[in-house]
C-alpha positions in Angstrom: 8.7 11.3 22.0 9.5 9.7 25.2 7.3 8.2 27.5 9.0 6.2 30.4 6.7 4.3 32.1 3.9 5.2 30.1 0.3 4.9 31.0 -1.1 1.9 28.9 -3.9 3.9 27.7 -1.5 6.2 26.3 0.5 4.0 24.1 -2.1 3.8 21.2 -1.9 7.1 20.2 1.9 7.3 20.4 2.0 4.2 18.0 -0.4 5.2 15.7 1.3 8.8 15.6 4.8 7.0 14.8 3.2 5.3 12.6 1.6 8.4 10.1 4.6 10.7 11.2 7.2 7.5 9.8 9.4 7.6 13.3 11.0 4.5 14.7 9.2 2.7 17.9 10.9 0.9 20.2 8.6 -0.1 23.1 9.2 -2.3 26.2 5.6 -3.9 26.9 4.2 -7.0 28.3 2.2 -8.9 25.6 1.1 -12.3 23.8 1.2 -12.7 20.2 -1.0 -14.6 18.0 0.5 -15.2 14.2 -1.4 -16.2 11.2 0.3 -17.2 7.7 2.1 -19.8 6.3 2.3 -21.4 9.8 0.1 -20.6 13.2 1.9 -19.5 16.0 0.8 -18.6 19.5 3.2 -17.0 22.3 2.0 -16.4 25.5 2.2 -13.5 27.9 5.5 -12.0 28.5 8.1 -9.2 28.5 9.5 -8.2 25.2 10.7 -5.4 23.1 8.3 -4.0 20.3 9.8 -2.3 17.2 8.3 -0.5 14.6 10.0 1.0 11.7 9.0 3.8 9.4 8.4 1.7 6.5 6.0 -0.6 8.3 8.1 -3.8 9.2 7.6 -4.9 12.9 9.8 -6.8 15.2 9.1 -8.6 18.7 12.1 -9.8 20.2 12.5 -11.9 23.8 14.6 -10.7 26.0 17.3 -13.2 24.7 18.5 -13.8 21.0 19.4 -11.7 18.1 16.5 -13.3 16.3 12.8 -11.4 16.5 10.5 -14.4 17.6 7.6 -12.6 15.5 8.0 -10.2 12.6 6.3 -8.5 9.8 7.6 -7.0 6.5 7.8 -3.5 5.4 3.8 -2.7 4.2 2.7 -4.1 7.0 -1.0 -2.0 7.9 -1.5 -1.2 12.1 -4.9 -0.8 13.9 -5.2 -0.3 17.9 -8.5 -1.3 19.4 -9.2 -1.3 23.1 -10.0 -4.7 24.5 -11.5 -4.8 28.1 -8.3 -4.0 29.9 -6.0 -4.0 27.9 -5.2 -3.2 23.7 -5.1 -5.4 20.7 -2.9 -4.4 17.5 -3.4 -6.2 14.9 -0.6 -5.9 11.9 -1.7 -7.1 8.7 0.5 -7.6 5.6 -1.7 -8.6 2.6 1.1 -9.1 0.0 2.5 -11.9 2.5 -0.8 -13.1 3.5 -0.3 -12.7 7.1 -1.3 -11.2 10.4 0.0 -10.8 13.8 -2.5 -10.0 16.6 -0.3 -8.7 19.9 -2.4 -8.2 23.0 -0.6 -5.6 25.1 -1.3 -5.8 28.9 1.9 -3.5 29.9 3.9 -0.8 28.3 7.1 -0.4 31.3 9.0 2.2 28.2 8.5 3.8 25.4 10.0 6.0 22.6 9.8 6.9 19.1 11.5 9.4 17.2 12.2 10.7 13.5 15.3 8.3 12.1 17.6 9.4 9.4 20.2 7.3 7.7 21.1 7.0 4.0 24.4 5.2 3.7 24.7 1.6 2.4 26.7 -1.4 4.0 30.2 -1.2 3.2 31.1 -5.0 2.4 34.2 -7.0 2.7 36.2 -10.1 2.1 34.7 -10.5 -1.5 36.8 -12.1 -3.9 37.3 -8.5 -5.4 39.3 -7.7 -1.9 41.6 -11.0 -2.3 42.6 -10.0 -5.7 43.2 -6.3 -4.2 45.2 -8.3 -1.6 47.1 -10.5 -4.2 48.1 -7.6 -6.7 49.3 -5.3 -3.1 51.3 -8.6 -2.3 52.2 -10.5 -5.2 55.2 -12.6 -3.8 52.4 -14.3 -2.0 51.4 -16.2 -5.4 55.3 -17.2 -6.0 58.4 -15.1 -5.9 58.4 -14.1 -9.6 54.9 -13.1 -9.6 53.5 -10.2 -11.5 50.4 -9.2 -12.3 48.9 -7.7 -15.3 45.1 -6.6 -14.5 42.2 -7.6 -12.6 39.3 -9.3 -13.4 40.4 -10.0 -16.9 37.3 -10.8 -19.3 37.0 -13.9 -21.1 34.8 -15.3 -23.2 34.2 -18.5 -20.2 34.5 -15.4 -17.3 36.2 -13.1 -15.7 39.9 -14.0 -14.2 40.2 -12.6 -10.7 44.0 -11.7 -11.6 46.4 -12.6 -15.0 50.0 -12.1 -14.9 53.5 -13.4 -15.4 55.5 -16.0 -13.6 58.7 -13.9 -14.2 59.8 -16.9 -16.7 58.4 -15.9 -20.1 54.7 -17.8 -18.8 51.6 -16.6 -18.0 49.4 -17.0 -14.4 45.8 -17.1 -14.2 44.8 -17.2 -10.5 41.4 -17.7 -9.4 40.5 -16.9 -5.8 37.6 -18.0 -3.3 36.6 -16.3 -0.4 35.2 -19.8 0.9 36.5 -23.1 1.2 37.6 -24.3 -2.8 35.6 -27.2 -4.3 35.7 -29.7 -7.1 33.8 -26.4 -9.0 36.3 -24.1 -8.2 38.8 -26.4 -9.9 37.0 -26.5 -12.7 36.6 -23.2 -13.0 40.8 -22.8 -13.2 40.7 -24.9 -15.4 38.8 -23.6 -18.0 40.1 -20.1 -17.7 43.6 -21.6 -18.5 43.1 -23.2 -21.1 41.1 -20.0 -22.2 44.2 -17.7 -21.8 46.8 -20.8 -23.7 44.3 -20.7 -26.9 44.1 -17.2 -26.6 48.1 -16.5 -26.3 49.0 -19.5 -28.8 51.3 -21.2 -25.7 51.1 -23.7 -23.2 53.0 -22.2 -21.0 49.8 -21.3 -18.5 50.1 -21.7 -14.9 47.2 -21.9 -12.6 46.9 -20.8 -9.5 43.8 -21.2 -6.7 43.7 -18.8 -3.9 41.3 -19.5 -1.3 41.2 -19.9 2.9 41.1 -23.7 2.2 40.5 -26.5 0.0 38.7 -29.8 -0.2 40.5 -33.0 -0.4 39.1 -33.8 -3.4 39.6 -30.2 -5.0 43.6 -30.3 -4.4 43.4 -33.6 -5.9 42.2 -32.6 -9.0 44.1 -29.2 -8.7 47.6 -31.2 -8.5 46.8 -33.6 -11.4 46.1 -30.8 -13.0 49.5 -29.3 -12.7 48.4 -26.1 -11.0 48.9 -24.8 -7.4 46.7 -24.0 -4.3 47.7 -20.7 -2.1 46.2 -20.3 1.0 44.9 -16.6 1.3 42.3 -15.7 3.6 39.7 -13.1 2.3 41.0 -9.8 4.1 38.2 -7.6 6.2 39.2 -4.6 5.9 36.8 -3.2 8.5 38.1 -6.1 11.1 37.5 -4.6 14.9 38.4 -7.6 16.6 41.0 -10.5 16.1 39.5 -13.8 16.8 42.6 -14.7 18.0 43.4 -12.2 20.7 43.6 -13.5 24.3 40.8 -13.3 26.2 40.9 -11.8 30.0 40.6 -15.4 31.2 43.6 -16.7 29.2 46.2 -14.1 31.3 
């Protein structure tokens, strides 16, 4: 359903109609908004882009910003009344306790239409990906490096990767996709001298992979004989390199 400069008196139905058929609505109107909840918020008139989804959540967004300056959750209940000259929706969510009352002077475009989409986010640069990275690449860790398995349980947690040192010792690296803290440390730590009482030998190397480290953290990390590799989290889905030129740089 598409409505390009849509008679005002129009739009109510069309909502209401995405609304029990479960489409998508994305509306550019002219409006104030009133909120009611946990805070009171008033916007005045102005242009802005409505959105409804199929399960109820509502977004108004200025014409600047990624962020929606007023939204409601999925549950959310929608009711049209006429006011004088112009429309009044109020969106009510009762499991939030809150309301949104959007007086709509203007509708310049609208559509709405039947959405379908099942797939799920496909997330990386988890520690799971560094450890994929490390065991792909294991000269980065030292040049006799060789690891065992992944995400080796413990009794204190699960080592990212255990392996060899390629002199007769065994490596128990622990990575972090973020900068490594005091906690981190710590962390190495225990899972090394884990794995020594486990294997009856002292001969346990640690190892902390991460993008960077506090001052503090390598501090600790040297005294405590281990080593810090820098690694940074791969994204395997990267489109863009932050550090390509930009057109103003030729």
């Amino acid at each position: 359903m598409a409505h390009p400069h849509m008679d005002l008196r129009d739009f109510p139905e069309t909502l209401l109609r995405a609304r029990e058929k479960r489409y998508a609505l994305a509306a550019f109107v002219h409006c104030s908004v009133v909120y009611s909840g946990r805070a009171e918020a008033t916007l005045g008139r102005g242009d802005r882009l409505l959105i409804l989804k199929s399960d109820g959540t509502v977004l108004i967004h200025q014409p600047e910003s990624s962020v929606p300056i007023n939204y409601m959750k999925a549950g959310s209940a929608i009711t049209v009344e006429e006011v004088e000259d112009h429309f009044l929706i109020r969106v009510a969510n009762v499991a939030e306790k809150s309301a949104l009352e959007i007086e709509l002077f203007r509708v310049y475009e609208c559509i709405a239409r039947e959405l379908s989409d099942g797939q799920k986010q496909d997330l990386s640069g988890h520690e799971r990906d560094m450890s994929d990275w490390i065991r792909d690449n294991p000269t980065s860790m030292g040049d006799g490096f060789r690891p065992i398995a992944r995400e080796e349980h413990t009794d204190v947690g699960f080592i990212d990767v255990f392996g060899h040192d390629g002199d007769g010792g065994f490596v128990v690296v622990e990575c972090k996709r973020v900068t490594a803290s005091l906690t981190a440390v710590d962390q190495l730590r225990r899972y090394v001298e884990r794995v020594s009482a486990i294997k009856g030998t002292k001969n346990v190397h640690g190892i902390l992979a991460a993008p960077a480290i506090t001052p503090n953290a390598l501090e600790m990390l040297l005294s405590y004989g281990f080593t810090y590799r820098k690694v940074d989290a791969p994204k395997r889905h990267l489109r863009w390199n932050a550090q390509q030129k930009g057109l103003a740089e030729y």
